[in-house]
N, CA, C and O atoms as a GROMACS GRO file, in nm:
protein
  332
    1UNK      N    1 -13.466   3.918   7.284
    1UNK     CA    2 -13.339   3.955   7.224
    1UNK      C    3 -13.269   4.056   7.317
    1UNK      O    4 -13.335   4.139   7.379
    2UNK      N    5 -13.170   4.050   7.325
    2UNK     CA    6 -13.086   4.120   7.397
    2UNK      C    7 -13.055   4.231   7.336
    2UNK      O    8 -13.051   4.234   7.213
    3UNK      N    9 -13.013   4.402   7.456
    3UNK     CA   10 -12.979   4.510   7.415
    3UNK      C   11 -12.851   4.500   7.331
    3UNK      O   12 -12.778   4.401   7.320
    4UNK      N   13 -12.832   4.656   7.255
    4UNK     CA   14 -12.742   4.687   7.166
    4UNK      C   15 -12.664   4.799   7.244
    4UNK      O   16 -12.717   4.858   7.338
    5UNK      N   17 -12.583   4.816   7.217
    5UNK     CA   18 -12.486   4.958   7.275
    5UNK      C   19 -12.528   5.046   7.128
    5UNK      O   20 -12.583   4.993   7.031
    6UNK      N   21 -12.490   5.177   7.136
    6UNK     CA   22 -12.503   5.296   7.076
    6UNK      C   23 -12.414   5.382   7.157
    6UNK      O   24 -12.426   5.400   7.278
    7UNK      N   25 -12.280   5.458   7.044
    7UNK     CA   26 -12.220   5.591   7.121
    7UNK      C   27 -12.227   5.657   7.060
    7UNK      O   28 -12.201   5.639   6.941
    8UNK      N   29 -12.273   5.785   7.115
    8UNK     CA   30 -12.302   5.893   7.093
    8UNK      C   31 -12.182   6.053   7.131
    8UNK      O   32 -12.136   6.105   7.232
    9UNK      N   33 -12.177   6.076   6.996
    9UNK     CA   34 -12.053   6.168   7.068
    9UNK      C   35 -12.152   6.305   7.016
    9UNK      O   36 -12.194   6.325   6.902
   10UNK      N   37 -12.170   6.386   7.134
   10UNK     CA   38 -12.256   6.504   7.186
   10UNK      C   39 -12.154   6.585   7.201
   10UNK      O   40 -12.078   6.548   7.290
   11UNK      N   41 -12.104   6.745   7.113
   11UNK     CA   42 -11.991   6.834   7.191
   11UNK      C   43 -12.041   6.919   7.254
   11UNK      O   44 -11.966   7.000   7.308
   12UNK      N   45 -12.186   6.931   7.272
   12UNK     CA   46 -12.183   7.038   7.360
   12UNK      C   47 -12.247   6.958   7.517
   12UNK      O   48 -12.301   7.026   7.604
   13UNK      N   49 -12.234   6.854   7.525
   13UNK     CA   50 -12.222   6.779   7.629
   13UNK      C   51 -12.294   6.614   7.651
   13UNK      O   52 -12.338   6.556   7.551
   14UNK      N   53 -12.300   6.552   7.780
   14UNK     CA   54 -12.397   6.421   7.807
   14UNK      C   55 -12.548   6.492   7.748
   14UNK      O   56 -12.605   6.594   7.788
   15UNK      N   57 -12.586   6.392   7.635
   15UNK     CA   58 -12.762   6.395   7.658
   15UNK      C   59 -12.851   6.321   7.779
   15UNK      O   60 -12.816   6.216   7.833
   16UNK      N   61 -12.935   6.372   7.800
   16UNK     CA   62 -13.006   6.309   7.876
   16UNK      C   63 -13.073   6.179   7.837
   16UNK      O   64 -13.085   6.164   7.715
   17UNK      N   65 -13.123   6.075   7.918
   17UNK     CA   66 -13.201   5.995   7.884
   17UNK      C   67 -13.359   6.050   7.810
   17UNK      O   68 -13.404   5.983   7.717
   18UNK      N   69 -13.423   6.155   7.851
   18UNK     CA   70 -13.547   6.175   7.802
   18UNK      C   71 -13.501   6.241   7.666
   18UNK      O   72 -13.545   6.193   7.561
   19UNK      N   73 -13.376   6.397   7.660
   19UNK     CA   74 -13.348   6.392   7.555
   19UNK      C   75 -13.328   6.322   7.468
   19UNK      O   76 -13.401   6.343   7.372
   20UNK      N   77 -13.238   6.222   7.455
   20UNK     CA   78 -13.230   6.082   7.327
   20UNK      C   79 -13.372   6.022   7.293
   20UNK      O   80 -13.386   5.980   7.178
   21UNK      N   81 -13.499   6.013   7.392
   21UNK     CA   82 -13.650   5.959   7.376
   21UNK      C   83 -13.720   6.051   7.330
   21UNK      O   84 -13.829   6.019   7.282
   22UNK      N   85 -13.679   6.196   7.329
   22UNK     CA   86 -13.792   6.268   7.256
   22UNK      C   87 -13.703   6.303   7.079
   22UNK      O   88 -13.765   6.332   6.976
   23UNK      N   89 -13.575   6.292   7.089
   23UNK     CA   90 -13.496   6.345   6.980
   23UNK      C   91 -13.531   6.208   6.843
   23UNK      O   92 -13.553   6.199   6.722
   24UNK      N   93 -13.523   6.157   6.916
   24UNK     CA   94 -13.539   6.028   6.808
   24UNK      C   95 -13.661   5.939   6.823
   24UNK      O   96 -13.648   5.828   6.770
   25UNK      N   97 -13.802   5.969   6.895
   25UNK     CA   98 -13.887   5.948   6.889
   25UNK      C   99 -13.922   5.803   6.941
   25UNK      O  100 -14.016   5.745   6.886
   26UNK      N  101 -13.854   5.741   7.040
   26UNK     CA  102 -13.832   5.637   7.122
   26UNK      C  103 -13.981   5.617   7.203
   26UNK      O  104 -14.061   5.706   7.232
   27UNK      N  105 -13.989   5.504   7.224
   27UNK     CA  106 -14.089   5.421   7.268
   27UNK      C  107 -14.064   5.417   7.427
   27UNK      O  108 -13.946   5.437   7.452
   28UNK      N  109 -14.154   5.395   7.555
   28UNK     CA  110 -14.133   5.330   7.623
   28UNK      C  111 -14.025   5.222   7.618
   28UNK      O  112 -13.974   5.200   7.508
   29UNK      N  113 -13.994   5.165   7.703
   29UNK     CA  114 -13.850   5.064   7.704
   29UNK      C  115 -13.783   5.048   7.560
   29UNK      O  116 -13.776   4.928   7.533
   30UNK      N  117 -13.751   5.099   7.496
   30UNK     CA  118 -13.699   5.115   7.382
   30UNK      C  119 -13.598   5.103   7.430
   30UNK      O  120 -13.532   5.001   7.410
   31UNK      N  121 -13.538   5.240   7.537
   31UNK     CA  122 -13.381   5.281   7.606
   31UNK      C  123 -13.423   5.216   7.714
   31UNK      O  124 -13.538   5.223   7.758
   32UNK      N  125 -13.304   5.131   7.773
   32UNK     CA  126 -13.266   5.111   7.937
   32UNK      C  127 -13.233   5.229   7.993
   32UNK      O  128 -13.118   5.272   8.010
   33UNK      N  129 -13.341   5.286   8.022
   33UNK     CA  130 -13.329   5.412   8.136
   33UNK      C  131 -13.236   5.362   8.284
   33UNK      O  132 -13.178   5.455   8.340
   34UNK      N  133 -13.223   5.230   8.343
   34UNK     CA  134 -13.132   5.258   8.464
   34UNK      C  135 -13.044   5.252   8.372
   34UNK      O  136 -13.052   5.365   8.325
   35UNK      N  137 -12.983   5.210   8.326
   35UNK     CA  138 -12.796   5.147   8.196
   35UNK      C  139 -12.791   5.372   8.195
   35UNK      O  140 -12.711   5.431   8.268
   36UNK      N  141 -12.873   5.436   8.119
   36UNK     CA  142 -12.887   5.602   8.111
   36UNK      C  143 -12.764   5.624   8.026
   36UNK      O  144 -12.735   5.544   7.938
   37UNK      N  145 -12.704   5.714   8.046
   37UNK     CA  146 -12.620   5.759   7.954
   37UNK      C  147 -12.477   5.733   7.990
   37UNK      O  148 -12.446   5.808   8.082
   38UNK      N  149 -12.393   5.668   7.960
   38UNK     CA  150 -12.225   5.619   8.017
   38UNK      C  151 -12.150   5.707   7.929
   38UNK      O  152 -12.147   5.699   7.806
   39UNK      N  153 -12.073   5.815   8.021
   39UNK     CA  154 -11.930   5.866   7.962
   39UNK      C  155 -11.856   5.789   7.919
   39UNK      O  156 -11.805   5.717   8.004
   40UNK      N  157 -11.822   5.770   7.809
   40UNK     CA  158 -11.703   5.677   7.773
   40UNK      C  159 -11.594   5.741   7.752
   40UNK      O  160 -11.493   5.676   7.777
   41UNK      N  161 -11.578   5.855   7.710
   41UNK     CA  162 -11.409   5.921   7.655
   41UNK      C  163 -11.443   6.081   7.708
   41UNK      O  164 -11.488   6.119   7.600
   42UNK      N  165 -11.450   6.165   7.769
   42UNK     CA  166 -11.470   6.300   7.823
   42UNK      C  167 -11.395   6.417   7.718
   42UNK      O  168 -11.437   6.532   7.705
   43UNK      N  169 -11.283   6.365   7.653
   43UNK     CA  170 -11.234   6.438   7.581
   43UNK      C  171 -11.266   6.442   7.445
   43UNK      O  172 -11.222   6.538   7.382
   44UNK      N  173 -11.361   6.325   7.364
   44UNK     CA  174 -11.386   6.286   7.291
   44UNK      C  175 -11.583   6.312   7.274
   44UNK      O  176 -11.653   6.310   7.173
   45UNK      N  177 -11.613   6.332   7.395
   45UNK     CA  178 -11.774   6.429   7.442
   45UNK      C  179 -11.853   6.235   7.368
   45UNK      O  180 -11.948   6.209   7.293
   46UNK      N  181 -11.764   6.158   7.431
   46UNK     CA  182 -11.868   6.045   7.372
   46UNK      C  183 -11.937   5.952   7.487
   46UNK      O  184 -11.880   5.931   7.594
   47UNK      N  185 -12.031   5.913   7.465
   47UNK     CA  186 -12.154   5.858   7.578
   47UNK      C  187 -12.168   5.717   7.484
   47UNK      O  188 -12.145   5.695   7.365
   48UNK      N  189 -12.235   5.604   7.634
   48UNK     CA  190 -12.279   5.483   7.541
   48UNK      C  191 -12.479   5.492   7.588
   48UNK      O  192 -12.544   5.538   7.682
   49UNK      N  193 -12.491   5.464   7.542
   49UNK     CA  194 -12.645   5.408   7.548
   49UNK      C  195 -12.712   5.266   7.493
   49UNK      O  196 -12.700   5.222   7.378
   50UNK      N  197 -12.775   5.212   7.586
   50UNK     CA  198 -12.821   5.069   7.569
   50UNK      C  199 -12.924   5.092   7.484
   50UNK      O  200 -12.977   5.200   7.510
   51UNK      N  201 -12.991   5.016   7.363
   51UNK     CA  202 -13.144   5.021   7.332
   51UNK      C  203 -13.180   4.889   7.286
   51UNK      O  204 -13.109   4.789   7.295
   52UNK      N  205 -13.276   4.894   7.245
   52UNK     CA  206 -13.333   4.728   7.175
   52UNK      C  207 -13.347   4.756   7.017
   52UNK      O  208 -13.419   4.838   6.959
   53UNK      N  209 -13.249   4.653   6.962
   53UNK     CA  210 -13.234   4.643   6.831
   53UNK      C  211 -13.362   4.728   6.708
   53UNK      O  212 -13.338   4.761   6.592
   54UNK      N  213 -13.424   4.735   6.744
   54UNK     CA  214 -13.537   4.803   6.653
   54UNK      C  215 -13.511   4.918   6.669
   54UNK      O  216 -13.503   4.976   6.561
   55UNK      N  217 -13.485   5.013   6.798
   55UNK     CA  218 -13.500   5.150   6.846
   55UNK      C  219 -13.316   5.225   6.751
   55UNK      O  220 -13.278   5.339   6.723
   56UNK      N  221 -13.253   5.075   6.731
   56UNK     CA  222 -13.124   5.125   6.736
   56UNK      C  223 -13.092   5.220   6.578
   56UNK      O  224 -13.016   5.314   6.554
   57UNK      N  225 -13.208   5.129   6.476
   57UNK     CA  226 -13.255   5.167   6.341
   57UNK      C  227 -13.272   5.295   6.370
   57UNK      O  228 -13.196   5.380   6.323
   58UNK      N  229 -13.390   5.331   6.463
   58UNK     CA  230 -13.456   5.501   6.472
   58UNK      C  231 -13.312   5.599   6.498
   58UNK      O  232 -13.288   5.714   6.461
   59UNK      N  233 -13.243   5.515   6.564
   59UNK     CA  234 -13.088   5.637   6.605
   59UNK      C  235 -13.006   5.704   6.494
   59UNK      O  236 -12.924   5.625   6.448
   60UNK      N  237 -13.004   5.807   6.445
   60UNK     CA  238 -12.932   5.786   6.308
   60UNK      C  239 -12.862   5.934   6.354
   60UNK      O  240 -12.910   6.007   6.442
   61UNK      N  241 -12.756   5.960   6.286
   61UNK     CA  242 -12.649   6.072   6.323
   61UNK      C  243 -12.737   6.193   6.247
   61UNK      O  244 -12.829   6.161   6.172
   62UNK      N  245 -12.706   6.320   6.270
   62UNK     CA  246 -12.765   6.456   6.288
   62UNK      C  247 -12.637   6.602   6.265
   62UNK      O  248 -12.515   6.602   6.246
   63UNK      N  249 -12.677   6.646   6.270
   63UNK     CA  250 -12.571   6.813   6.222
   63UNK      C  251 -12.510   6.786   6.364
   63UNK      O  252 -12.394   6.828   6.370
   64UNK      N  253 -12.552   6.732   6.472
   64UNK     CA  254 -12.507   6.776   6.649
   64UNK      C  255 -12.452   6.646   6.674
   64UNK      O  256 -12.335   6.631   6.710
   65UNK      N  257 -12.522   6.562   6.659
   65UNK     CA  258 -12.485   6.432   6.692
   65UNK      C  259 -12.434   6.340   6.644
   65UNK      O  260 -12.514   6.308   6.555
   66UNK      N  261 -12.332   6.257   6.640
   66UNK     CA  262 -12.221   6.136   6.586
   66UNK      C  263 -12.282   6.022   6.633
   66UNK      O  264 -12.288   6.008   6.755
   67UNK      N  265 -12.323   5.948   6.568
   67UNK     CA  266 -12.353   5.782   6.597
   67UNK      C  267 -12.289   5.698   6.570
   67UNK      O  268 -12.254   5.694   6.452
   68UNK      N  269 -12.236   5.578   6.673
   68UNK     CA  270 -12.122   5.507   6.594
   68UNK      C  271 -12.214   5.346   6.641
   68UNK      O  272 -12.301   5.372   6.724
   69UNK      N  273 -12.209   5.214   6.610
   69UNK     CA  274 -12.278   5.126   6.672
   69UNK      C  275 -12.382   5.066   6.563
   69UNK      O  276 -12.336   5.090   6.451
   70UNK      N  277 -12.474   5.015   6.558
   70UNK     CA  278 -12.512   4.942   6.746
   70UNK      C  279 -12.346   4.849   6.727
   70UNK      O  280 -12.257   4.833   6.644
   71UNK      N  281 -12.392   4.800   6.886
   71UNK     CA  282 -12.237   4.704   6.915
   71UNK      C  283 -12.294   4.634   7.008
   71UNK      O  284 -12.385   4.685   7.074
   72UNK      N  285 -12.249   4.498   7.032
   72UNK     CA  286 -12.305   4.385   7.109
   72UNK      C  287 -12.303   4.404   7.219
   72UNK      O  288 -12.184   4.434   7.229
   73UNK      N  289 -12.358   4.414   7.360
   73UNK     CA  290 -12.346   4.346   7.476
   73UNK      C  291 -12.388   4.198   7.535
   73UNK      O  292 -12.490   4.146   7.579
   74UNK      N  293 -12.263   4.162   7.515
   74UNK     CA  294 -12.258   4.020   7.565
   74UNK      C  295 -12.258   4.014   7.689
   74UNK      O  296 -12.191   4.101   7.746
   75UNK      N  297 -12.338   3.904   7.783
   75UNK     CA  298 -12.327   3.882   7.911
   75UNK      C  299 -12.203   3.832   7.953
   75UNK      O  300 -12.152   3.734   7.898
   76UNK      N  301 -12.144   3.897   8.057
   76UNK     CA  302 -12.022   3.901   8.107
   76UNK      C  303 -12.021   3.765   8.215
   76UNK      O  304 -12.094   3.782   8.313
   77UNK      N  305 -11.958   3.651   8.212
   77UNK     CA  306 -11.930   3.576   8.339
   77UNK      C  307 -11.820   3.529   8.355
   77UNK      O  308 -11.731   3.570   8.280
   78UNK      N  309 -11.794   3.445   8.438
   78UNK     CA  310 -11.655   3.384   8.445
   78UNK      C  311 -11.700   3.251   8.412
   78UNK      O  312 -11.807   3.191   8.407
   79UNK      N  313 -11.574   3.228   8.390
   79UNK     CA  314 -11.517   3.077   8.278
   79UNK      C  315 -11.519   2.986   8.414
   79UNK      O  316 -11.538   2.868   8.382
   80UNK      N  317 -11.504   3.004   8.587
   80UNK     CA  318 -11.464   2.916   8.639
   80UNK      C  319 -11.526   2.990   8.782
   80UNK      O  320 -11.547   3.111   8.794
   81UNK      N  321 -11.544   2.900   8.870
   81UNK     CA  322 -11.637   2.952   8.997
   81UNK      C  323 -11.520   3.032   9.083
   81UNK      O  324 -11.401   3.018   9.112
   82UNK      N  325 -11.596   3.097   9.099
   82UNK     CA  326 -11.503   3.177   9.193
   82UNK      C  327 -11.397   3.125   9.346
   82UNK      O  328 -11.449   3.046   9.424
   83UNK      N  329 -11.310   3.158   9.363
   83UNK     CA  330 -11.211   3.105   9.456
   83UNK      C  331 -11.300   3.154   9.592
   83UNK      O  332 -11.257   3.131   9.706
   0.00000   0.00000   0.00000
């Protein structure tokens, strides 16, 4: 099965990848550690994070942390071979 997105809006800044694995009690490959943490809005203190549908259950919002998601990542290709 394919990963899920998760954003995370953090105000007092980016979490780390190990932070999000020890905060929410994450498994080995649970998180795509290379995918790590993506700024999405800087003004908005929101990050995306990849996980696998089971891990996405363990993610749940907190006094600090905003969870919005999971949300699909679909594989991206083109409709037609390239020129």
């Amino acid at each position: 099965m394919s990963k899920v997105m998760l954003t995370i809006r953090a105000p007092e800044g980016a979490p780390t990848v190990p932070e999000i694995v020890s905060r929410y009690g994450l498994q080995p490959g649970e998180i795509d550690e290379q995918f790590g943490v993506i700024g999405i809005d800087p003004k908005d203190h929101a990050y995306t994070i990849l996980v696998e549908p089971s891990a996405a259950q363990k993610i749940q919002p907190d006094k600090k942390w905003e969870i919005s998601g999971p949300f699909s990542n679909p594989k991206i290709e083109p409709f037609w071979p390239p020129q």
